[in-house]
C-alpha positions in Angstrom: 85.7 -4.3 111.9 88.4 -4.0 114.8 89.8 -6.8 116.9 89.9 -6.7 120.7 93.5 -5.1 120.8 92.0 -1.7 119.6 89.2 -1.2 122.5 89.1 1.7 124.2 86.8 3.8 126.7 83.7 4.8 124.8 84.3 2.9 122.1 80.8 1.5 120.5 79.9 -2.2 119.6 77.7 -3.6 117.8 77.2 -7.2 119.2 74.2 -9.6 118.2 72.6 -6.9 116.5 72.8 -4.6 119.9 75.1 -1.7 121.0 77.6 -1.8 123.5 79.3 1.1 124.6 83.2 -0.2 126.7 82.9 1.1 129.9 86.2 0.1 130.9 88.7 -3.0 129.6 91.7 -5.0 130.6 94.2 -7.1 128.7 95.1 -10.4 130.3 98.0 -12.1 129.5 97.8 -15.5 132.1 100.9 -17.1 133.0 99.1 -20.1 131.5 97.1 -20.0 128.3 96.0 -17.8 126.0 95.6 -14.3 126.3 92.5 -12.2 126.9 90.6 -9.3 127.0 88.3 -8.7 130.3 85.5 -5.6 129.3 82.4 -4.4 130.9 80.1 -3.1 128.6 77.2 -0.7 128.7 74.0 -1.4 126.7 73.6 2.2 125.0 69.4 1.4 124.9 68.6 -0.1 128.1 71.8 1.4 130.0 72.5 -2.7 131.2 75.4 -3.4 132.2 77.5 -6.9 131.8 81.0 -8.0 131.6 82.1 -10.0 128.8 85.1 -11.5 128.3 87.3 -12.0 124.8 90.0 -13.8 123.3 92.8 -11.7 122.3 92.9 -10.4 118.7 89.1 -11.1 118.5 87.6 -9.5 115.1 84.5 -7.5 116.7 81.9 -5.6 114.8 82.2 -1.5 115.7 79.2 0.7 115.3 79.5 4.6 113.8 78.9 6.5 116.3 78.3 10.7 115.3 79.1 13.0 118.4 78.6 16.3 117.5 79.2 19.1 120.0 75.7 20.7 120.6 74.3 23.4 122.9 72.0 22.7 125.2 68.9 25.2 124.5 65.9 24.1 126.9 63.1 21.6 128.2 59.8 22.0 125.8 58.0 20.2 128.9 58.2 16.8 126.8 61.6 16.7 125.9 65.4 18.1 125.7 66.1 20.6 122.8 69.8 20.8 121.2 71.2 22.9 118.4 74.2 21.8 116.8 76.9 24.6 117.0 77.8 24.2 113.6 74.4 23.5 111.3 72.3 25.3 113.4 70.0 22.3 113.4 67.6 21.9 116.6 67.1 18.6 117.8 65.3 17.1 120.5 66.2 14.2 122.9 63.7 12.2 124.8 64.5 12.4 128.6 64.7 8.8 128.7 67.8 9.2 127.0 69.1 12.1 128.8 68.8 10.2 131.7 70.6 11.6 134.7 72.7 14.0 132.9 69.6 15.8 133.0 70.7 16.7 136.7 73.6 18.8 135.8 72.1 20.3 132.6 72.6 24.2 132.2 70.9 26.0 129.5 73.3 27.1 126.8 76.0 24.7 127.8 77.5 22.1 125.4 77.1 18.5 125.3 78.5 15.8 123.4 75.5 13.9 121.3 76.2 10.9 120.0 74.2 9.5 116.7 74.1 6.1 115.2 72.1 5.9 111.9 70.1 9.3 113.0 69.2 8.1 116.1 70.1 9.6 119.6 72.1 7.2 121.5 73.3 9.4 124.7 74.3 12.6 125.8 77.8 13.3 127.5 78.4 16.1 129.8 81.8 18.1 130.3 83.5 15.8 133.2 83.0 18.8 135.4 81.0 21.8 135.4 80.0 25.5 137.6 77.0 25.7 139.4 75.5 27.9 141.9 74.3 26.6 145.6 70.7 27.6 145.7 70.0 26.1 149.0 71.8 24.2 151.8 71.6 24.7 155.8 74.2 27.3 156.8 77.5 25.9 158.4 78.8 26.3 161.5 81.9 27.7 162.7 84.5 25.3 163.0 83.3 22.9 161.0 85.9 23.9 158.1 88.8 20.7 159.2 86.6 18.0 159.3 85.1 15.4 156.4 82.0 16.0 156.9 79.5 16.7 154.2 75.6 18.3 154.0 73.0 18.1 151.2 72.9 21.2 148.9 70.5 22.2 146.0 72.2 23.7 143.1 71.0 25.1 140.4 69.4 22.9 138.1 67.8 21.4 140.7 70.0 18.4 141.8 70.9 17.6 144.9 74.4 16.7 145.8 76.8 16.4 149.2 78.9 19.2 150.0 81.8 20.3 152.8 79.9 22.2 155.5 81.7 25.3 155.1 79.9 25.9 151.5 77.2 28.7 151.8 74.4 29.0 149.7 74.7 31.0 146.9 78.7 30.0 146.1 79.6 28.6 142.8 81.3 25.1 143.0 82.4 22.7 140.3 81.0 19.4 140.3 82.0 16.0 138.8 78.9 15.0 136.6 80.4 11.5 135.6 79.9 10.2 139.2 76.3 11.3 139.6 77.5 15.0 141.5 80.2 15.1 144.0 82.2 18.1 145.1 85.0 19.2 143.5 85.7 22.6 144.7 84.8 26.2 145.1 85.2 28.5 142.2 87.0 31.3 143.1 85.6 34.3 142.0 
């Protein structure tokens, strides 16, 4: 057990029976009244999301969560195969529960998975990671100063916005918790 002043990003709970992971959370102290805690919580199963506000100092009911470091090893066709870097031990991860980190998935890369009770909750990329540009429309000069941005295929096959001076076949780093944006080029 924990009480609302311990919450943090990522942090697991285990509310009616269902787990919540804390997206993000805010302490309220009103000029008026009794303080409280403002959260937005992820469902870890159907990846709902709700906001859900506490008293201050609120016992609430943390789950154990396992996250092992595991490498990445390959798609069977059915689902996502991971071998813990320690044990050795392969397991697989439906893709339902990959979900859309499946986009920026490299083979042989590490992952964070996280276990409750044996069970695969979700999979958590590096923040950012190195592709290659496979495809995307070649850029023309002078079009280095602007904002603008064009689609690109990297990869493992996701498509994501980049500047228009990138040219297929560069390596950029990309953000994978906001779904793929553009970091930068890797020099190199």
């Amino acid at each position: 057990m924990a009480t609302t002043n311990d919450l943090k990003n990522g942090l697991v709970l285990n509310i009616d029976g269902q787990l919540w992971q804390v997206v993000e959370f805010q302490h309220v102290k009103p000029g008026k009244g009794p303080a409280f805690v403002r959260t937005k919580l992820k469902n870890v199963e159907t990846n709902k999301n709700v906001d859900k506000t506490f008293n201050a100092g609120t016992k609430v009911e943390t789950a154990t969560v396992d996250r092992r470091t595991m490498q990445y090893l390959y798609n069977d066709g059915t689902n996502y195969v991971f071998m813990d870097v320690q044990t050795y031990e392969q397991t697989e991860v439906a893709p339902e529960i990959v979900g859309s980190a499946a986009d920026f998935m490299l083979e042989n890369t590490d992952a964070i998975v996280a276990t409750h009770e044996g069970r695969v909750l979700f999979i958590e990329l590096p923040p950012s990671i190195e592709v290659e540009v496979t495809f995307t429309e070649p850029g023309v000069a002078g079009d280095s100063a602007t904002g603008r941005t064009k689609p690109a295929t990297v990869e493992t096959g996701a498509e994501i916005q980049v500047p228009l001076f990138i040219e297929q076949g560069e390596k950029i780093k990309v953000d994978t918790r906001d779904g793929g944006s553009y970091l930068s080029r890797v020099k190199g």
